[in-house]
N, C-alpha and C positions, 0 to 999 in steps of 0.2 A: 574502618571509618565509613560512615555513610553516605551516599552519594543522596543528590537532589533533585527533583523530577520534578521542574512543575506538571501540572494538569489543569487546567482552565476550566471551569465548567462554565463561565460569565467573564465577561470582558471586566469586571471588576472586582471582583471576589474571588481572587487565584487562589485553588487548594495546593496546598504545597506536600508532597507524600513523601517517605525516604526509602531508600532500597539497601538493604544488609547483604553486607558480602557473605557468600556463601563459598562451602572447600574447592578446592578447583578437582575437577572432574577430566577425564579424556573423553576431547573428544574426538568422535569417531567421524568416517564420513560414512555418508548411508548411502545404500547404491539407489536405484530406482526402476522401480517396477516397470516391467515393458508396456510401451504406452501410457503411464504418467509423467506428464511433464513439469508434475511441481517441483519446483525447488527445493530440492534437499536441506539448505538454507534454513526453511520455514520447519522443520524436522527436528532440529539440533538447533532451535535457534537461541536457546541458555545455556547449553551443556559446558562447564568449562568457565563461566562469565559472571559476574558478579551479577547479582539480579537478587529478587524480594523475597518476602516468604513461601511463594506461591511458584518461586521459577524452576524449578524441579518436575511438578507435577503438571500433570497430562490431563486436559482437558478434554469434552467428551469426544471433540473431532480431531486429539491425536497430538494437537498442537502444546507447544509450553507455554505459559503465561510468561512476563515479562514486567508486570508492574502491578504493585500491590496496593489498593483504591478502596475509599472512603466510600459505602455504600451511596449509589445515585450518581456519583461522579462517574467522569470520562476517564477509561484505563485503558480503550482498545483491545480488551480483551473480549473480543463476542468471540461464539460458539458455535459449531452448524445448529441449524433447531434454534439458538437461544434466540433470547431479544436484542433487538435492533439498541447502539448506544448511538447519542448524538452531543455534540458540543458547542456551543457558542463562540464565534470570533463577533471584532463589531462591523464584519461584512458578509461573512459568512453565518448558515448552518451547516454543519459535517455531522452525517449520520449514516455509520456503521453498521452493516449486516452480513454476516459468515453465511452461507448457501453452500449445496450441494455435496455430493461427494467429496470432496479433496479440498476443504474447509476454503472456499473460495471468498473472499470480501471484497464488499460490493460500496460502494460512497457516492451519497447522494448529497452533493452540494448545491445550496438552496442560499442567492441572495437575500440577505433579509431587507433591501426597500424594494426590490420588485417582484419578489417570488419567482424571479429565473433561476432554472433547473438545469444542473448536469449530472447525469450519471454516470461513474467510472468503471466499466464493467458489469455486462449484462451476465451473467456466469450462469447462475439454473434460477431454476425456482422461479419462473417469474410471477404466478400471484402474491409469493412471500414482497416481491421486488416492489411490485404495482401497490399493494398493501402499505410499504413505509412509505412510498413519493406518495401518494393521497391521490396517485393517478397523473400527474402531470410532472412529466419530461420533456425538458424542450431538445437535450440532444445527449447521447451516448457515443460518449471515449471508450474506445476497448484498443487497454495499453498496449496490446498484441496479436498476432496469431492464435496460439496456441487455442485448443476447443475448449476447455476448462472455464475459460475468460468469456465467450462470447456464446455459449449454449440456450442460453433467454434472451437473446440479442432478436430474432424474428418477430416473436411471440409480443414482446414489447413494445418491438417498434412498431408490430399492427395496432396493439391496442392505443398508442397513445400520438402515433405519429412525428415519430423525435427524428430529430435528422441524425446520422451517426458520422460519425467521426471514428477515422483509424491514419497510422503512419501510409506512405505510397509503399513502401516493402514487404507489409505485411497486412496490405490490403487485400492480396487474393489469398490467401490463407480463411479470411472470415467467409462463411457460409450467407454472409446477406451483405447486399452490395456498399461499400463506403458512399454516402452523398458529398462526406467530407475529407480532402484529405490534411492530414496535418503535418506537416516539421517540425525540424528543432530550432527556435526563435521562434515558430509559430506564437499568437497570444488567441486562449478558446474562452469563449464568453461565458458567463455564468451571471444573467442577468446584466447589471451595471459593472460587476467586477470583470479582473480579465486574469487568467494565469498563464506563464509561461510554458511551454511544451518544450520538453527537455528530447532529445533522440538520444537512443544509449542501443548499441551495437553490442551484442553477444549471448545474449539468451534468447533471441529471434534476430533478424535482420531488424525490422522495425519496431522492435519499444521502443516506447516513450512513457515517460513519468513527466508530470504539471506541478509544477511550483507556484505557490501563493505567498505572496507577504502581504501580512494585513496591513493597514491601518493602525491596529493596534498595537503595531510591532512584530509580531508573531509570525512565526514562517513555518509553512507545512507542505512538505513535499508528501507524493505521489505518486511510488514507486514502480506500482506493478509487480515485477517479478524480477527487476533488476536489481533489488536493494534487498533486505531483508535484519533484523537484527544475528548478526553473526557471521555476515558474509552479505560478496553481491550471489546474484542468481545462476542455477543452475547451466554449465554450460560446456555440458556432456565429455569432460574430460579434454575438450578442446584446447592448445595452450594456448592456440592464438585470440580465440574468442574470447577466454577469458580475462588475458589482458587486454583486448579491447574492450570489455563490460567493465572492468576494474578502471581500468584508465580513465573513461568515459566519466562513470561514479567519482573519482575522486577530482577531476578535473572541473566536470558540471556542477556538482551539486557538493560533494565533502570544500572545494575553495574557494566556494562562491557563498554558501550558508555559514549561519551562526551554529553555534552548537547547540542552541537550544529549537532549531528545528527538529518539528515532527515529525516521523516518519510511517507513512501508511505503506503498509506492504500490502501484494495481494493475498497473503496468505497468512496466518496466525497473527502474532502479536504486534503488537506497536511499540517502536523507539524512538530515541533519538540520534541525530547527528553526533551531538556530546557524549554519548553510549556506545557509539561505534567508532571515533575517529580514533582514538590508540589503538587499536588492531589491524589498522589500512596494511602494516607493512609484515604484518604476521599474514594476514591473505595472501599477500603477494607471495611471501617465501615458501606458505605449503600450497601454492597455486590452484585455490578453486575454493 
């Protein structure tokens, strides 16, 4: 039976897509390369799981797709190299860009009555980065430590003067100073809108993921490296870490959201809530 995914490309014209079950697969865990700190997560984030025609196959930066999309519309499937996707809420713009080595994505939220700017991670590439914002950022979230997330974090902030924003924990981890620091209840500006900063403990001391609910109903969480379709985030075989990242996730964000929140990962594809909440208690039993 098919499952349902909205995709929004306009606050009033929902494309509505369907996703086919597919055989169920083993999955594996994948180990990780010394000195990568992606998420294995983002690796295996179909394998095993009902997903679309396209959820199988490996994308040019490595990643699995996750949802199968009407040419033009919004699937959250960008590409290292590829084009920038962007989507309409009726407060937001959201536009999606995969950078660098270790298919990093980058989200530039752009009020639409004031044109206030947030960037969620400055990761590489920063003329590709400077290129989608049109040159103006008013201030950069980097959800973490890790280098992966904040390698155009400098380079950026010379060019365009954005104040930055990180957690207190995994503020000296970044290589350019926090002007901001943020919590969990924290609320970070984005022009007139405001979104919550979620803190989630186990795949750094300091991530944090930003919750938005629109206006128009619509809720899109902004994971980082905590969430991922398939699992939370990497968290090096830790047990305790991991039920703290786990905990965190389903406490914060899985009993506090609808199911049809969205979810941005920092890395590969985009899900939702309603896509991940029957496996909460299958993570927990093969712990990671």
């Amino acid at each position: 039976m098919c499952s349902i995914l909205p995709v929004f490309t306009d606050t009033e014209n929902p494309v509505i897509h369907t996703t086919k079950p597919k055989e169920k697969q083993d999955t594996k865990r994948s180990l990780l390369t010394e000195g990568n700190d992606i998420s294995r997560r983002a690796r295996v984030s179909n394998a095993g799981k009902p997903g679309c025609e396209e959820a199988g196959k490996l994308g040019p930066n490595g990643y699995r797709g996750r949802m199968n999309a009407q040419p033009g519309s919004y699937d959250g499937n960008t590409v290292a190299g590829g084009p920038a996707q962007t989507r309409l809420t009726k407060q937001l713009e959201i536009t999606k860009l995969t950078v660098g080595p270790l298919g990093n994505n980058c989200y530039l939220l752009r009020c639409r009555r004031t044109g206030g700017t947030l960037l969620i991670d400055a990761a590489a590439e920063p003329d590709r980065i400077l290129e989608m914002t049109g040159g103006r950022i008013d201030r950069i979230l980097t959800t973490h430590g890790h280098h992966d997330h904040w390698g155009a974090l400098a380079a950026i902030k010379q060019a365009t003067g954005a104040e930055t924003l990180a957690h207190p924990a995994d503020a000296e981890m970044i290589g350019v100073p926090t002007d901001r620091l943020v919590d969990g209840g924290d609320r970070v500006p984005v022009g007139e809108v405001e979104l919550e900063a979620v803190h989630l403990v186990g795949h750094s001391p300091g991530s944090l993921a930003l919750i938005h609910r629109d206006v128009d109903g619509s809720t899109h969480v902004f994971s980082g490296d905590a969430l991922f379709p398939d699992g939370v985030g990497n968290t090096w075989g830790d047990p305790n870490a991991f039920r703290s990242l786990l905990d965190g996730v389903t406490s914060q964000i899985f009993d506090r959201l609808p199911d049809g929140a969205w979810v941005y990962p920092g890395h590969g594809a985009d899900t939702t809530l309603g896509v991940e909440r029957p496996a909460l208690s299958t993570w927990r039993a093969r712990g990671w």
